[in-house]
N, C-alpha and C positions, 0 to 999 in steps of 0.2 A: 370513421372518426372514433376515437377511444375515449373511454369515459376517465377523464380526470379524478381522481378524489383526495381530500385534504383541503388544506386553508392555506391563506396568505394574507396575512398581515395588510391592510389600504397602502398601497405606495409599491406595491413587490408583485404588483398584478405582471407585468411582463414576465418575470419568472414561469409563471404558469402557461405565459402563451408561449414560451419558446418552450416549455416543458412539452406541450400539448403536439408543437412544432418537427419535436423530433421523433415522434410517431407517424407521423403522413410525411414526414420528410426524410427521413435521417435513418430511416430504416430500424428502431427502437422495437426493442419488444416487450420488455417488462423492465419497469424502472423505478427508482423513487427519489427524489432530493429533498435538500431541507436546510435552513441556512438562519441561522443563530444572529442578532445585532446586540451586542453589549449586554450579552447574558439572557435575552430572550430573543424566543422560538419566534420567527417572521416568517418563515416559508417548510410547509410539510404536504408534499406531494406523493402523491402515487399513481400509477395506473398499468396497465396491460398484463399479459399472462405472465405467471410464477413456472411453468414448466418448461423444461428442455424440450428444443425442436425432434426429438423421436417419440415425445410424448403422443398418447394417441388422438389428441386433439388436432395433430397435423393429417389425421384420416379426415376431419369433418368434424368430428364429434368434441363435444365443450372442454374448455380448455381449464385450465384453474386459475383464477383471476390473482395478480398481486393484492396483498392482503396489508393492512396498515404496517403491521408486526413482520412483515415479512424480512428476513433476512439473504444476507448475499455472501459467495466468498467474493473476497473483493480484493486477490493479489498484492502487487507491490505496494498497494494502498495500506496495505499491512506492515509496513515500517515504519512509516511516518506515527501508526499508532507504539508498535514495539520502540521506538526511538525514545517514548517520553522515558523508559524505564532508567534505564541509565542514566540519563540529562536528571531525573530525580534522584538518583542513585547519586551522583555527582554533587546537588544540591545539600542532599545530606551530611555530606561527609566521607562517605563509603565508597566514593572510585573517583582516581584522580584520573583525569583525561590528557595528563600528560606524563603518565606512568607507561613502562613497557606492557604489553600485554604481558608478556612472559613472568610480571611480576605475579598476576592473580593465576596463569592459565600456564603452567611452567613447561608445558608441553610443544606449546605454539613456539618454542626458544627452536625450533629445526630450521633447515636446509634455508637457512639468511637471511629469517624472519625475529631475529632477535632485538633490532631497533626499532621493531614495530608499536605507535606506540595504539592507545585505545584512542585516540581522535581520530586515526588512520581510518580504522574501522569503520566510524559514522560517515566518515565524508571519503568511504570509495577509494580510499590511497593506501590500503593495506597489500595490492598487486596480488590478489589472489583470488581475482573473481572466476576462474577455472580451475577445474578439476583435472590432474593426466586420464584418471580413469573417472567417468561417471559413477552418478550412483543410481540403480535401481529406483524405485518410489520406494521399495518396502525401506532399503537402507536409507534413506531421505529421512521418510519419516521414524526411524527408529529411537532416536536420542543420541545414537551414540557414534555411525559411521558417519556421520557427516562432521561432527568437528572433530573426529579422528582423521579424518581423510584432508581437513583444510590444516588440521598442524602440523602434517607432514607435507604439505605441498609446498616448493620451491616458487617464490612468486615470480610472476612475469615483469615485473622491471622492481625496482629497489624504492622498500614501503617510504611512503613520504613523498618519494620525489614525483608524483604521475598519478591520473585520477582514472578511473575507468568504472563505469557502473558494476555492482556486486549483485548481480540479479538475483542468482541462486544460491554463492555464499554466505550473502550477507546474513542468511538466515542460523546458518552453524556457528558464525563468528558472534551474531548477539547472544544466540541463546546460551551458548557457554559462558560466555565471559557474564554472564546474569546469573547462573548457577552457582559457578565461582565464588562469585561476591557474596551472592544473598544463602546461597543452600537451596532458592525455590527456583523452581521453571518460570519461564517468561513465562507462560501462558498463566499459572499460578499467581505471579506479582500482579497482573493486567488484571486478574477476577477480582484478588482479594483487597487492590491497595487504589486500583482506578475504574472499574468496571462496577464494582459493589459497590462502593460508597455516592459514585453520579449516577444511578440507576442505568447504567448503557446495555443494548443488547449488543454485544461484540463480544470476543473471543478470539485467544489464539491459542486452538485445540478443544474444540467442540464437544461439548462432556457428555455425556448419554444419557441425561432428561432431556436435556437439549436436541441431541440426537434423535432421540424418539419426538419428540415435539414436531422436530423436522419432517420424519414420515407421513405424520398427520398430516402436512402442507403448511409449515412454518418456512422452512427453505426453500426458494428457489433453485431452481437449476442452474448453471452456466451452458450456453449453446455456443459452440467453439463458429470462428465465422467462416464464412467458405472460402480457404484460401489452403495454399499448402503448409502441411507442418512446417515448423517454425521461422516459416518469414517476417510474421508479425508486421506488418509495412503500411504504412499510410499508401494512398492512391499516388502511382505515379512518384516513387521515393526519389530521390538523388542517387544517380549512377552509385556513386561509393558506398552510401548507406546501400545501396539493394544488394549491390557485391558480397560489401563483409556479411550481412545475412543468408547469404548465399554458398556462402564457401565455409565447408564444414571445418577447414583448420583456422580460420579468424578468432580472435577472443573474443567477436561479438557471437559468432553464432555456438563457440563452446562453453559459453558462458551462461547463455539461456537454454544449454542444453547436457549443462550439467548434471542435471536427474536426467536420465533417458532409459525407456521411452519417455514422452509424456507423461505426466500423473491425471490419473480422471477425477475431475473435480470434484465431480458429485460424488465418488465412492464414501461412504461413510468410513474410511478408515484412513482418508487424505483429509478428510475433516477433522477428526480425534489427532489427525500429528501436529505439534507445535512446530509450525515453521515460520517465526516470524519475520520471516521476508516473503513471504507468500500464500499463506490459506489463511489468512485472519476470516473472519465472518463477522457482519455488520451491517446493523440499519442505517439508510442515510441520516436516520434523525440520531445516532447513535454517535457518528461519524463527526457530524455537526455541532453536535454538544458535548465533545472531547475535546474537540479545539476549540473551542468556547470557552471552557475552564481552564486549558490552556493559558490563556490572555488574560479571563478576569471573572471573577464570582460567578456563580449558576445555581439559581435557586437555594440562594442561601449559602452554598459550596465554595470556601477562600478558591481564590487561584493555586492550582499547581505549579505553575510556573516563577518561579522570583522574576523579579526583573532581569538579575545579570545570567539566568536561564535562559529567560526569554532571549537576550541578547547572543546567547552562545548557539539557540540552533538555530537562530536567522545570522547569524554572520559569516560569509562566506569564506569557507574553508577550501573549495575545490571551483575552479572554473574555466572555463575553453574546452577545445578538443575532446571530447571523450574519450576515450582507447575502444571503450565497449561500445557504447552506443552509434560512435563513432561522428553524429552534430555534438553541437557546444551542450555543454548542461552545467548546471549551478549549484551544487551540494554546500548547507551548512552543516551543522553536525546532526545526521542523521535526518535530514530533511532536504525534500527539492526546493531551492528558491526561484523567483519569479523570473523568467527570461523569455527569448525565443521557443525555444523549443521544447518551454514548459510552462505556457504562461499565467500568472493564476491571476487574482484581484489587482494586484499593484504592485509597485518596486519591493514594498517591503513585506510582501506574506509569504509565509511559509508552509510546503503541506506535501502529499507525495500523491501520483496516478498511481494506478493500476494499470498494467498492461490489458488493452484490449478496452476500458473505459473508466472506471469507477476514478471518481476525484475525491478529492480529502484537504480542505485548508483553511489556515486563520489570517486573518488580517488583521493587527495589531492597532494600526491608527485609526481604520474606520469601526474596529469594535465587533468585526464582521466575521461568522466561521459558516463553512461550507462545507457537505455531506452531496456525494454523488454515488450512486452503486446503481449497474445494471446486470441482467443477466446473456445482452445479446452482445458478445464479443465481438467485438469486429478489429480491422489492422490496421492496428496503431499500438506505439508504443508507450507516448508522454502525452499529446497533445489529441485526444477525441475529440471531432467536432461536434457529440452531441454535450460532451462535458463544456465544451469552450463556448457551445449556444446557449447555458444557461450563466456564462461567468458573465460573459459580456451582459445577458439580460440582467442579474445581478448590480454590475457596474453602473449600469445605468440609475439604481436606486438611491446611490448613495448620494 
């Protein structure tokens, strides 16, 4: 049995037992969630070890237990946060979402990508979610070959007309067209204008107080789950889905294998790169109350959101078929929306997974936001069942 620790709110008790559930069940190793009702905290859990499975705790000896504070990278769950920049960006007056990129980004204007517009981007129809050549991790992470490499790339069908998840581009394509705009890094905008002012631990690109804070044992580890490099697959997938992950020329599998080799998570210098489609770092209570102020005040804190904001990343931009992921999925601008194959609170929230598990979502009508990060990977793409055992426990409160 693992020792739970944190509070829940009277009425949010199932939370914790499906929390507790996915430790003796679900095969969980270190974990934390946390889930916001109408601008306050109802659910802040924790429990199990902070260390990667080569840690030497897997000899016998004591392990290091997740910590209130502790922190996660938490993947694609990392767009959903980089998304607000823009959609603020927009709000303000500063980026029209139905401008060419090539207005702000005059380089992206290559090889057919000139009616591409910036909506394209958010919702996955920009046809450029592969690379001809990979990039390295060092070039990933560097600032500068990654969206050199996506404005020269010729896309895979004509922007606008086709959706296909941007697993690994989508990270070049925001953080440019944000530097573009503002002069600052994504990662920059996220400390100075949404991270600092809600007090959140999160980050996209890990600064070196942080860093070192980490070595102490603020960060968690990521333990990759035991399956083969990049299948990423739920148990027993659909014939087709296991194929395209299968076959190194499909866009699903060159898509998610766009940086190659792998990047190791934990390296402290996958951590310092801004990639905001993939190495964000984040507490679930972090997580939880982003999308909380999202929707509506937080301790005192106006909404980020306007309303016809709110409205533009829940309205669905992209839906059926994937090209990438290859089941149906539901993008609104810069955000997954509720469905089969990605199912969050209800018809109408909005939020993004993480590959391998961590969840991230708000829910507008019931007031509701939700924070999931773990550190034990397992295969799945969109829908974890140890994330999907604490929504339904969730569900059940409202």
């Amino acid at each position: 049995m693992v020792d739970v620790h944190g509070t829940v709110e009277a009425g949010y008790e199932p939370v914790r037992d499906a929390f507790a559930a996915n430790f003796a069940r679900r095969g969980e190793r270190g974990a934390a969630v946390a889930a916001y009702r109408h601008g306050r905290k109802v659910v802040d859990l924790w429990a199990g070890d902070r260390d990667g499975a080569a840690a030497a705790g897997d000899d016998g000896g004591p392990r290091a237990p997740w910590e209130e504070g502790t922190a996660q990278v938490v993947r694609s769950a990392t767009k959903g946060v980089a998304a607000v920049v823009p959609l603020l960006l927009h709000q303000r007056g500063q980026l029209d979402l139905d401008a060419p990129v090539g207005t702000y980004w005059p380089e992206y204007k290559a090889a057919g990508k000139e009616r591409t517009l910036v909506r394209h981007l958010l919702s996955h129809r920009a046809g450029v979610p592969v690379l001809d050549t990979p990039l390295t991790p060092a070039e990933a992470a560097d600032g500068v070959s990654g969206p050199a490499a996506v404005a020269a790339q010729a896309p895979a069908w004509a922007p606008g007309t086709d959706h296909g998840y941007h697993a690994q581009t989508f990270s070049w394509l925001l953080a440019e067209l944000v530097l573009r705009v503002t002069g600052r890094s994504i990662g920059t905008f996220v400390a100075e204008e949404i991270a600092g002012p809600l007090g959140l631990d999160l980050w996209i690109g890990l600064p070196e107080a942080e860093a070192a804070r980490g070595r102490a044992g603020r960060l968690a580890e990521i333990t990759p789950p035991p399956a083969p490099a990049g299948t990423g697959l739920k148990v027993r997938p659909k014939r087709a889905v296991a194929e395209a992950y299968e076959d190194p020329t499909s866009l699903t599998r060159r898509a998610f294998a766009a940086i190659t080799p792998h990047a190791d998570e934990n390296d402290p210098a996958f951590r310092a790169a801004e990639l905001p489609g993939s190495n964000g770092i984040a507490t679930a209570r972090s997580l939880a109350r982003l999308y909380a102020a999202l929707i509506g005040p937080v301790d005192g804190h106006p909404r980020l959101f306007a309303p016809a904001t709110l409205t533009l990343a829940r309205t669905e931009e992209s839906a059926g078929p994937d090209r990438t992921l290859v089941a149906p999925s539901r993008f609104g601008l810069g955000y997954m929306l509720h469905g089969p194959a990605a199912p969050l609170l209800a018809p109408g929230s909005f939020g993004h997974p993480g590959r391998g598990g961590a969840l991230a979502f708000a829910d507008p009508e019931s007031g509701t936001s939700f924070g999931y990060v773990t550190n034990g990977m397992q295969k799945n793409v969109t829908a974890d069942p140890r994330a999907q055992a604490l929504v339904r426990a969730l569900r059940t409160t409202l």
